[in-house]
Backbone as CSV, one residue per row, in Angstrom:
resi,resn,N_x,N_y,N_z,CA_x,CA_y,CA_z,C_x,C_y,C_z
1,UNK,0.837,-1.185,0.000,0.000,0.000,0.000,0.879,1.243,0.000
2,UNK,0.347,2.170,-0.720,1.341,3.680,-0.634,1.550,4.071,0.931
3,UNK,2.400,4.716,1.065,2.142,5.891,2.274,1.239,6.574,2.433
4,UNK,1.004,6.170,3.823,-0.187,7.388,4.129,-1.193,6.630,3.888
5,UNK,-1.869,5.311,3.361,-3.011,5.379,2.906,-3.796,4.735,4.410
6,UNK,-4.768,4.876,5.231,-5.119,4.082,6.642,-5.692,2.968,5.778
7,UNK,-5.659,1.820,6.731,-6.046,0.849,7.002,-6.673,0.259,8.397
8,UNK,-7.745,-0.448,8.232,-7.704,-0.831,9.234,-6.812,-2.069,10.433
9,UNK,-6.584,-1.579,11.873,-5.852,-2.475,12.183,-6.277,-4.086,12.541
10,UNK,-7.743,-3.638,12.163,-8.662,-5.351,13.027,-8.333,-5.915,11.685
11,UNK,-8.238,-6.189,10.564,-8.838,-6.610,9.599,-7.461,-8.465,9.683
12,UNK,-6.515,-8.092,10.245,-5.373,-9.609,10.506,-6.249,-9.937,11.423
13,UNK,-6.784,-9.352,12.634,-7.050,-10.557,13.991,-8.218,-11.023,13.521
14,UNK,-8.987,-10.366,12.756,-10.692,-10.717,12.165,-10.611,-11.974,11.400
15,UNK,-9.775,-11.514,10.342,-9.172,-13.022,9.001,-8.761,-14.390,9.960
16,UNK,-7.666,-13.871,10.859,-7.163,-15.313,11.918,-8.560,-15.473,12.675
17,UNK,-9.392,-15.056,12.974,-10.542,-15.712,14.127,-11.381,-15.925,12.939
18,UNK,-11.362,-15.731,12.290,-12.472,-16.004,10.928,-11.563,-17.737,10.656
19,UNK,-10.586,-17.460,10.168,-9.886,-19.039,9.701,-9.882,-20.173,10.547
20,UNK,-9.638,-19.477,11.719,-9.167,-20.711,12.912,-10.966,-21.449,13.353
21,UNK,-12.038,-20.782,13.198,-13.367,-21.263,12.990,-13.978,-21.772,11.993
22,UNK,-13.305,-21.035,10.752,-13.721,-22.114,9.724,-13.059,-23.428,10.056
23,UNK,-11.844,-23.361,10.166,-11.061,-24.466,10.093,-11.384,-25.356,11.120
24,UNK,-11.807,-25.096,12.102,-12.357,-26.161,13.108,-13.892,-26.645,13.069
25,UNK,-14.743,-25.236,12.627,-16.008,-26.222,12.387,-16.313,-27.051,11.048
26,UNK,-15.746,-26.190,10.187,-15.985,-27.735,8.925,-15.127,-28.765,9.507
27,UNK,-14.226,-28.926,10.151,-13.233,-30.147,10.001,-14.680,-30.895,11.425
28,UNK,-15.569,-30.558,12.337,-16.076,-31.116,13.296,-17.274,-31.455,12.249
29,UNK,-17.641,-30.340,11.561,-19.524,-30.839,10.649,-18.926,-31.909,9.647
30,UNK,-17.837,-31.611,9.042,-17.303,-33.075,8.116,-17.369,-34.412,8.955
31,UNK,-17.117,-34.548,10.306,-17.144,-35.573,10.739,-18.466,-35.586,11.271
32,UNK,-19.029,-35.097,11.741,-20.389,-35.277,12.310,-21.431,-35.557,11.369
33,UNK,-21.288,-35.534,10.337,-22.067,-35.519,9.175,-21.702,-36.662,7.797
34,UNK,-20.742,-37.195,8.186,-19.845,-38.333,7.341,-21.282,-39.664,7.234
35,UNK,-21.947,-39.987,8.624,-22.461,-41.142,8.707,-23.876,-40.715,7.233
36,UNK,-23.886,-39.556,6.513,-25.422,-38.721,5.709,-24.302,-39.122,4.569
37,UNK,-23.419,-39.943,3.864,-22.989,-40.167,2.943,-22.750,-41.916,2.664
38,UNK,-22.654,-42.268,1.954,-22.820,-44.000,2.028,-21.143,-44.291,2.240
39,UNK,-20.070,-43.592,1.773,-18.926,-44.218,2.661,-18.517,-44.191,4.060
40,UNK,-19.725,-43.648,4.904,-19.857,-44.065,6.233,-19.865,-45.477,6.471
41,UNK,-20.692,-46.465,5.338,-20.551,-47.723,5.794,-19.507,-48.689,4.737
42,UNK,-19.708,-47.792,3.422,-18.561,-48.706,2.601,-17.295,-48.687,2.744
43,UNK,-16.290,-47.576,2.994,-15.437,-47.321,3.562,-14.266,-48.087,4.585
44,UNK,-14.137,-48.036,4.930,-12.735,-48.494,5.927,-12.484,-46.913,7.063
45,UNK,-12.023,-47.329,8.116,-12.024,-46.140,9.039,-10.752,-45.200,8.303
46,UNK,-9.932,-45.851,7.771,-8.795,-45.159,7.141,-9.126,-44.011,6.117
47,UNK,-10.758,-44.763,5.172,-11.135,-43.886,3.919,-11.991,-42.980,4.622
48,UNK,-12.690,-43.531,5.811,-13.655,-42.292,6.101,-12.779,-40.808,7.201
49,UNK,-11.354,-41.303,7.416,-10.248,-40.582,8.139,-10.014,-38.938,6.706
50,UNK,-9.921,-39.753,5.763,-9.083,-39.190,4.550,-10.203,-38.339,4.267
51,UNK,-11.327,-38.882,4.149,-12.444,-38.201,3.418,-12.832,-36.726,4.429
52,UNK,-12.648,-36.757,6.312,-12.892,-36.113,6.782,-11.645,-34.935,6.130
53,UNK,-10.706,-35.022,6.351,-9.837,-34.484,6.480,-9.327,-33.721,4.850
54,UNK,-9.668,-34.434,3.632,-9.473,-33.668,2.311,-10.853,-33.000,2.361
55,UNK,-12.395,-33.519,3.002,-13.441,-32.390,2.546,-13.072,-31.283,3.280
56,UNK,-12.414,-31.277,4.852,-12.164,-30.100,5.716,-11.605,-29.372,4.511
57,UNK,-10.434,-29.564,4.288,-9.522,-28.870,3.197,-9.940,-28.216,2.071
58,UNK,-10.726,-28.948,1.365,-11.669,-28.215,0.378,-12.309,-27.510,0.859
59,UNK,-13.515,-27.649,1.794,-13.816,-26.359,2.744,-12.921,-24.920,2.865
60,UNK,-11.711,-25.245,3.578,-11.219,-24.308,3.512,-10.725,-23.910,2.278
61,UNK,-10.533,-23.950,1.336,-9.833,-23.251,-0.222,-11.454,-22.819,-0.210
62,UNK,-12.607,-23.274,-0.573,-14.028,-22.810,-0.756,-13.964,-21.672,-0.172
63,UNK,-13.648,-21.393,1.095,-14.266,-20.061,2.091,-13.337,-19.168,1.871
64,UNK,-11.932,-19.687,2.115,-11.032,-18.406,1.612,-11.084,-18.072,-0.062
65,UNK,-11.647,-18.627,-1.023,-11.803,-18.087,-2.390,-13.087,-17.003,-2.039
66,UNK,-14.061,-17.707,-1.921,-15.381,-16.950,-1.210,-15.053,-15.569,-0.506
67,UNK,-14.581,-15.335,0.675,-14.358,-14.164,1.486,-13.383,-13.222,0.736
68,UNK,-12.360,-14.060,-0.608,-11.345,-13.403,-0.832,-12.626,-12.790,-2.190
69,UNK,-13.163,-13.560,-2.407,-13.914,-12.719,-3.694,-15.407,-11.327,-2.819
70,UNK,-15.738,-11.870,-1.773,-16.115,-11.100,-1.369,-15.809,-9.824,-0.599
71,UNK,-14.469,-9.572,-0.203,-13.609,-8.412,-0.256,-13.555,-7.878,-1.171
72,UNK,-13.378,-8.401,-2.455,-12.884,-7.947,-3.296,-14.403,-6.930,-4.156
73,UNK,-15.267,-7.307,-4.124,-16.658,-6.892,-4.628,-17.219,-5.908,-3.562
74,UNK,-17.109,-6.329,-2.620,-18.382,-5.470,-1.636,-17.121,-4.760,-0.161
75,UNK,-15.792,-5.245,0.020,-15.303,-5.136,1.023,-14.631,-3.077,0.885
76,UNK,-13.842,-3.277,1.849,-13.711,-1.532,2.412,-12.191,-1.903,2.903
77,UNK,-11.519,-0.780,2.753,-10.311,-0.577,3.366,-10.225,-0.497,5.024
78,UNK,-11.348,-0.173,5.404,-11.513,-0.308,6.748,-12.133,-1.639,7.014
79,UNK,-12.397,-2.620,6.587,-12.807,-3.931,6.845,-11.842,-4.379,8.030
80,UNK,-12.256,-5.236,9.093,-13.736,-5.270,9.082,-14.714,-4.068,10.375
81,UNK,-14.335,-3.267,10.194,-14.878,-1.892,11.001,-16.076,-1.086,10.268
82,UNK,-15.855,-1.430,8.651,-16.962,-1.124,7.726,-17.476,-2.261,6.943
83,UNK,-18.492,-2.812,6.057,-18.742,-3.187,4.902,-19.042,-4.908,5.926
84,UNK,-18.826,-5.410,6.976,-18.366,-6.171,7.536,-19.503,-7.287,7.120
85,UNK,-20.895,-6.723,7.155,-22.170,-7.580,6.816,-21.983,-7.745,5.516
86,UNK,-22.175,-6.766,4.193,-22.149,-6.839,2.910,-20.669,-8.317,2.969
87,UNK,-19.973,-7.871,3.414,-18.630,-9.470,3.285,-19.184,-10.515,3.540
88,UNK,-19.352,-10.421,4.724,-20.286,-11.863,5.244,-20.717,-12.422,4.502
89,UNK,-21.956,-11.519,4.015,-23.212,-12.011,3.355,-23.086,-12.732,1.670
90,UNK,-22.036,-12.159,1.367,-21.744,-12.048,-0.014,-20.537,-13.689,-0.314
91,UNK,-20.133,-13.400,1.619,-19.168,-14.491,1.160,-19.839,-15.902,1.672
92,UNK,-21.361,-15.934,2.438,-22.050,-16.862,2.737,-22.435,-17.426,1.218
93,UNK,-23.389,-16.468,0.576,-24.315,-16.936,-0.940,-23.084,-17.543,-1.586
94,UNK,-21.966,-17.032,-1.932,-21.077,-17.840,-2.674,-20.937,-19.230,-2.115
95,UNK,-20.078,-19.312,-0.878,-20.162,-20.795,-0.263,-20.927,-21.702,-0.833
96,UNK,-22.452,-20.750,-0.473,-23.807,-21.875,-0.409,-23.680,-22.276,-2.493
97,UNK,-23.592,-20.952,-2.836,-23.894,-21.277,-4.195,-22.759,-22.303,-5.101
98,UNK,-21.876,-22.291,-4.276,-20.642,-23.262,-4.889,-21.396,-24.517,-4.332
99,UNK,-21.121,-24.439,-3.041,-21.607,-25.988,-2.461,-22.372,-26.909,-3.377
100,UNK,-23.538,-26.063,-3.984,-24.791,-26.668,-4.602,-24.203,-26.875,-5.660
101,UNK,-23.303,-26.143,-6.333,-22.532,-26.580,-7.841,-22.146,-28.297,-7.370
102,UNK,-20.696,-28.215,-6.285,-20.274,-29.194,-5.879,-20.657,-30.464,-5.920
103,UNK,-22.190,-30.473,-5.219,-22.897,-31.158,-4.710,-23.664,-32.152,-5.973
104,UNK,-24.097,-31.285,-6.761,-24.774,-31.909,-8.449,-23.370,-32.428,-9.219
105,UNK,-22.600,-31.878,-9.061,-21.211,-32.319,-10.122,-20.487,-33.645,-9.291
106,UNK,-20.355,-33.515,-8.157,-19.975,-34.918,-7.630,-20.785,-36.097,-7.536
107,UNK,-21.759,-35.788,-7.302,-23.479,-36.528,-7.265,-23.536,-37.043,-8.598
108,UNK,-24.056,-36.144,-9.514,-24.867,-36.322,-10.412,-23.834,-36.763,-11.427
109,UNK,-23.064,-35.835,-11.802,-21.795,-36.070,-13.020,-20.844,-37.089,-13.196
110,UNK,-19.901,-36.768,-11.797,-19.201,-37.793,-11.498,-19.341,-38.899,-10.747
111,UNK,-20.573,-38.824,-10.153,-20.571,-39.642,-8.811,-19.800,-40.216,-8.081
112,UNK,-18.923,-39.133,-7.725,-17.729,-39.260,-6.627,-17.900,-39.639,-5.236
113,UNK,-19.051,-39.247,-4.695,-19.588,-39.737,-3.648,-21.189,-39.573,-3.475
114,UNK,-21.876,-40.317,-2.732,-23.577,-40.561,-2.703,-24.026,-40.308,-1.250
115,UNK,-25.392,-39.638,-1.212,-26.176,-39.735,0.216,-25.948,-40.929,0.556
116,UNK,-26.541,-41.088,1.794,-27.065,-42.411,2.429,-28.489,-41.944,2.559
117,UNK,-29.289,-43.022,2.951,-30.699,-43.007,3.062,-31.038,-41.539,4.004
118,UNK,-29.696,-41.205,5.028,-30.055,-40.725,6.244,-29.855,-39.428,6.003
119,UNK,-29.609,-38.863,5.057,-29.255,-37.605,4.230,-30.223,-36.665,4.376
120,UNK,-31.033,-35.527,4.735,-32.123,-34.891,4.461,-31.965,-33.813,3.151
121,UNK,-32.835,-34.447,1.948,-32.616,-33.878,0.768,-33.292,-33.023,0.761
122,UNK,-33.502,-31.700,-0.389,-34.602,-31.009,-1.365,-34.271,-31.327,-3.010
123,UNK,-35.132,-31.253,-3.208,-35.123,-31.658,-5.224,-35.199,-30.375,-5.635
124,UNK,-34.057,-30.144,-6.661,-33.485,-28.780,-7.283,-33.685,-29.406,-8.509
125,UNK,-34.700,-29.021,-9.349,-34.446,-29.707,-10.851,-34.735,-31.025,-10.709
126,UNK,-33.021,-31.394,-11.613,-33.778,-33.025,-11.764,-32.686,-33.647,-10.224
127,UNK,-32.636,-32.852,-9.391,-30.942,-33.566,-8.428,-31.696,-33.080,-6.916
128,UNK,-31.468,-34.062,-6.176,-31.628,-34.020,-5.009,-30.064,-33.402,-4.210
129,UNK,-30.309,-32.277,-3.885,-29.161,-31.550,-2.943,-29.548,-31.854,-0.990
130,UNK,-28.102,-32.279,-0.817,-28.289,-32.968,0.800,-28.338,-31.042,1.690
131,UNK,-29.248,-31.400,2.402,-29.026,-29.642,3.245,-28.339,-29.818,4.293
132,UNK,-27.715,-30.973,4.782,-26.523,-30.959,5.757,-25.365,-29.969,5.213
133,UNK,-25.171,-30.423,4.054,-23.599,-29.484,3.095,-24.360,-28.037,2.978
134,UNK,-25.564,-27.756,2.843,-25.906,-26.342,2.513,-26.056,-25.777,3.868
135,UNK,-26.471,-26.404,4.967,-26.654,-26.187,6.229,-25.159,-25.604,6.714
136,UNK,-24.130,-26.195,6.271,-22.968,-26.453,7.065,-22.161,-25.301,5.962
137,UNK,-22.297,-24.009,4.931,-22.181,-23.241,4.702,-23.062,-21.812,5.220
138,UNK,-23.933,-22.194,5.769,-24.346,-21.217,6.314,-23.582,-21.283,7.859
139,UNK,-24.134,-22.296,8.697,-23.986,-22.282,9.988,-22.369,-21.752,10.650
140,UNK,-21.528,-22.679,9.945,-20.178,-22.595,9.969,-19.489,-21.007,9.616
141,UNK,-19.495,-20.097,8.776,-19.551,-19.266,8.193,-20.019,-17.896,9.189
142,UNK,-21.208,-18.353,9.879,-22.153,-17.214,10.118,-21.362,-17.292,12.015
143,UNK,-20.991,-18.350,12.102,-20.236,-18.355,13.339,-18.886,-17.971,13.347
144,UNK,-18.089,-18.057,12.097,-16.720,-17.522,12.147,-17.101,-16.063,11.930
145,UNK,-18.188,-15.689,11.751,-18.016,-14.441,11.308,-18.553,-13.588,12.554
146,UNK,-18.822,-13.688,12.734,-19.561,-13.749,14.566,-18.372,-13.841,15.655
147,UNK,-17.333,-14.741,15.783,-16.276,-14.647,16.577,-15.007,-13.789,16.132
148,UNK,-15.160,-13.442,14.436,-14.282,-12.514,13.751,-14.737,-10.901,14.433
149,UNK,-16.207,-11.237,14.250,-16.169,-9.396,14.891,-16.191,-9.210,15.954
150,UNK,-16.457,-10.429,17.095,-15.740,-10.035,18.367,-14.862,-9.310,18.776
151,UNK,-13.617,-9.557,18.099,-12.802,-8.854,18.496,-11.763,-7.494,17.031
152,UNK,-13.049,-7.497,16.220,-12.809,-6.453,15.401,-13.181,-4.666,16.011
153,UNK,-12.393,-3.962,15.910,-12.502,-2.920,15.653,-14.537,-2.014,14.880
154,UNK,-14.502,-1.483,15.860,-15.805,-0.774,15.681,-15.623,0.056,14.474
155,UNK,-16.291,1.169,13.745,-16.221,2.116,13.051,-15.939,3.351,13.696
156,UNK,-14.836,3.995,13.626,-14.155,5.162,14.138,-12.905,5.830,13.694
157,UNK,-12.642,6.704,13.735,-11.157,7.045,13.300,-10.175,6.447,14.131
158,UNK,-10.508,6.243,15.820,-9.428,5.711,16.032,-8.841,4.582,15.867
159,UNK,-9.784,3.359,15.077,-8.833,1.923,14.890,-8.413,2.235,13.296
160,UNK,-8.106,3.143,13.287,-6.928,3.160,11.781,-5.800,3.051,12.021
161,UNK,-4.997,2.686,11.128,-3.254,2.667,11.451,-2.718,3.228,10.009
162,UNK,-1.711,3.699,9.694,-0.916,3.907,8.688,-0.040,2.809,8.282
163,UNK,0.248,2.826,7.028,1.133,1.375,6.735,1.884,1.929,5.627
């Protein structure tokens, strides 16, 4: 950034309490939610280990593309002290709206992986989408973002810094 231009100083501790919640509740809803897919029982504890642990991961590249595209559209140099909802919000619908891509293209296309009976669906078209995975972009999300502004910076001149 030039000289002189302010920034806000919350916007590192907001991103780290934003990550360190994504990163722990998808990696807990991936496992809590493993038995709503059929390699809960076809599997081996080893494949359903791997599966927790690469969907966490994808999760996270999902949310940080998401939040990074939603900075980028709706966010503020004072983030997150300004614009903080418009981010959120912008970087929730993406999540959700990828998820549902995800969800038909692994399902339907590739069939990379399948519900189990125990799945609670809605019918989108011709594809049944599980609302555990759409559930678990909102819920997850709306709580990191919630412990991010805890400890963000209000709107004021005084949480600016120069850089």
């Amino acid at each position: 950034m030039p000289d002189g231009v302010a920034v806000s100083p919350g916007w590192l501790a907001a991103l780290r309490a934003w990550l360190l919640v994504v990163a722990g509740g998808n990696f807990l809803w991936e496992a809590a939610h493993l038995p709503l897919y059929t390699i809960w029982r076809t599997g081996t504890w080893r494949e359903n280990a791997f599966a927790v642990v690469h969907c966490t991961g994808g999760d996270l590249l999902i949310a940080t593309a998401s939040l990074t595209l939603a900075l980028v559209l709706a966010g503020h140099r004072d983030w997150p002290a300004r614009r903080f909802g418009a981010v959120a919000a912008l970087t929730i619908v993406s999540g959700v709206a990828y998820t549902a891509f995800s969800e038909w293209l692994n399902i339907v296309l590739r069939a990379s992986w399948a519900y189990s009976e125990l799945m609670p669906v809605v019918r989108l078209g011709g594809f049944e989408l599980g609302l555990s995975p759409v559930a678990q972009w909102i819920v997850v999300p709306v709580l990191a973002f919630a412990w991010a502004r805890r400890g963000a910076p209000h709107r004021s001149g005084r949480n600016e810094a120069r850089i």
